[in-house]
C-alpha positions in Angstrom: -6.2 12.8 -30.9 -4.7 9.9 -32.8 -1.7 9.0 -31.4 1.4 7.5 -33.8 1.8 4.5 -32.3 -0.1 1.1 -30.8 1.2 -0.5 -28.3 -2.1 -2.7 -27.0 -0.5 -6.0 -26.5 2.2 -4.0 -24.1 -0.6 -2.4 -22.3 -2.1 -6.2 -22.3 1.0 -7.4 -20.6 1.2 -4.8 -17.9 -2.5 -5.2 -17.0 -2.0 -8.9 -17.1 0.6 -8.5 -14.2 -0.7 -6.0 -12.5 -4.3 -8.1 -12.2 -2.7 -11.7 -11.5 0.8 -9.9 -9.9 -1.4 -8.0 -7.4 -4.0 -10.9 -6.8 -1.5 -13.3 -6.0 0.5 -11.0 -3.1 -2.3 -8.9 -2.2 -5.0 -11.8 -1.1 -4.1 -15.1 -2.8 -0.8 -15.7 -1.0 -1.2 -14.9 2.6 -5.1 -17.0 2.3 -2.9 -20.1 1.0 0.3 -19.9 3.5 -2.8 -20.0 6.5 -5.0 -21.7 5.2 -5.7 -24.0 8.3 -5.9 -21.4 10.4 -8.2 -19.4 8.3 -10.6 -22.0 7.0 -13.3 -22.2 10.2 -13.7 -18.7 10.3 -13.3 -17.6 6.3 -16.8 -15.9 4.8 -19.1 -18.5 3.7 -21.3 -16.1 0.9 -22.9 -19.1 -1.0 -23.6 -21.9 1.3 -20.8 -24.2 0.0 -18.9 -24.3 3.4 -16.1 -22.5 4.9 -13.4 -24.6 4.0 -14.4 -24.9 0.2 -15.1 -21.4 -0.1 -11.7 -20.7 0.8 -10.3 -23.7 -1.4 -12.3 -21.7 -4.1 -11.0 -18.5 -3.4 -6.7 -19.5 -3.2 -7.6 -21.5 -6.6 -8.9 -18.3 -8.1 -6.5 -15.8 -6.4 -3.4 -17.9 -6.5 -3.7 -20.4 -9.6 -5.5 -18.6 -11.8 -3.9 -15.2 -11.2 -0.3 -17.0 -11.7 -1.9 -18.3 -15.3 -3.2 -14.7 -15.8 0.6 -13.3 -15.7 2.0 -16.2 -17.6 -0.8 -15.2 -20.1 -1.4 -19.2 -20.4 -5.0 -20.1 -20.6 -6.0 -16.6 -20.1 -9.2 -16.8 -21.1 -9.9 -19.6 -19.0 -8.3 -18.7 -16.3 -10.1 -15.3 -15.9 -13.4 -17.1 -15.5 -12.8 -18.2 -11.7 -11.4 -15.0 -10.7 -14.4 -13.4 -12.2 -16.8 -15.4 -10.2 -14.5 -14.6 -7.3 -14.9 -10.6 -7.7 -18.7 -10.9 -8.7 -19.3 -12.9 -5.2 -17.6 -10.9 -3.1 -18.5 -7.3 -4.7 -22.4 -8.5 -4.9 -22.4 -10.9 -2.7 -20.3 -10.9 0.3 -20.2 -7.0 0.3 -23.7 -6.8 -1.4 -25.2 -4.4 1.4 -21.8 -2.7 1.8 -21.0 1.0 0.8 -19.2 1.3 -2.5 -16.0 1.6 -1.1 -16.2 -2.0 0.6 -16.6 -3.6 -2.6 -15.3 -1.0 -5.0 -11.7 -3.2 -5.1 -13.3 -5.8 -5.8 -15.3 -4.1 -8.3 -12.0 -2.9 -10.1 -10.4 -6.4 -10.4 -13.6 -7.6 -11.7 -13.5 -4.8 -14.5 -9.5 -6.0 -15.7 -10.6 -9.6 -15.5 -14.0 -8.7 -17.5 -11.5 -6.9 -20.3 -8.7 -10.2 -20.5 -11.6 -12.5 -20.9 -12.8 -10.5 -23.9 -9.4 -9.4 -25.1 -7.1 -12.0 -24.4 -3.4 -12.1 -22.9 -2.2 -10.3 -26.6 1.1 -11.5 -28.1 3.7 -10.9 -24.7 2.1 -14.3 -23.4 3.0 -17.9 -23.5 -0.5 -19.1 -24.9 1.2 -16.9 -28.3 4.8 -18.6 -28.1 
């Protein structure tokens, strides 16, 4: 069914905030405003140290998500989140059951598509 109308770059912009919009309040935020208190204890999955790990993972869930909605630097921006998702779908949650990592999974998926696709036209990178 062919339907009489395209509207991709719209759909681009809502997956754009729902991706970064949802990273940013949903992990990203509450990892940054306690930090301190979080960094001895935060998951170490690839030997780099708790405290960097979690530097890593606010840079990724707070920075780059906020460049995801602003569709600046898209492209670049999804590459850290992607690592992100990858390590803690294969890694930290590696011998989890698929409902452990399976959020992580899904975010991974829309940051895989707005590397290939872009932010589309609703974006600052196209202003």
């Amino acid at each position: 069914m062919k339907l009489p109308f395209k509207h991709t770059d719209l759909g681009l912009l809502i997956l754009r905030l729902v991706a970064g919009g949802f990273m940013i309040f949903g992990h990203g935020w509450g990892k940054l405003a306690n930090f301190s208190n979080i960094a001895p204890n935060f998951p170490d999955p690839i030997g780099l140290g708790s405290t960097l790990s979690l530097g890593l993972a606010v840079g990724a869930e707070v920075f780059a998500a906020l460049f995801i909605v602003l569709g600046l630097f898209t492209r670049w921006a999804s590459i850290p989140l992607i690592i992100t998702m990858a390590v803690a779908a294969f890694v930290a949650h590696g011998g989890d059951p698929f409902a452990k990592k399976e959020m992580a999974l899904i975010y991974l998926a829309m940051y895989l598509m707005l590397f290939f696709t872009g932010p589309g036209k609703y974006s600052i990178n196209r202003k």
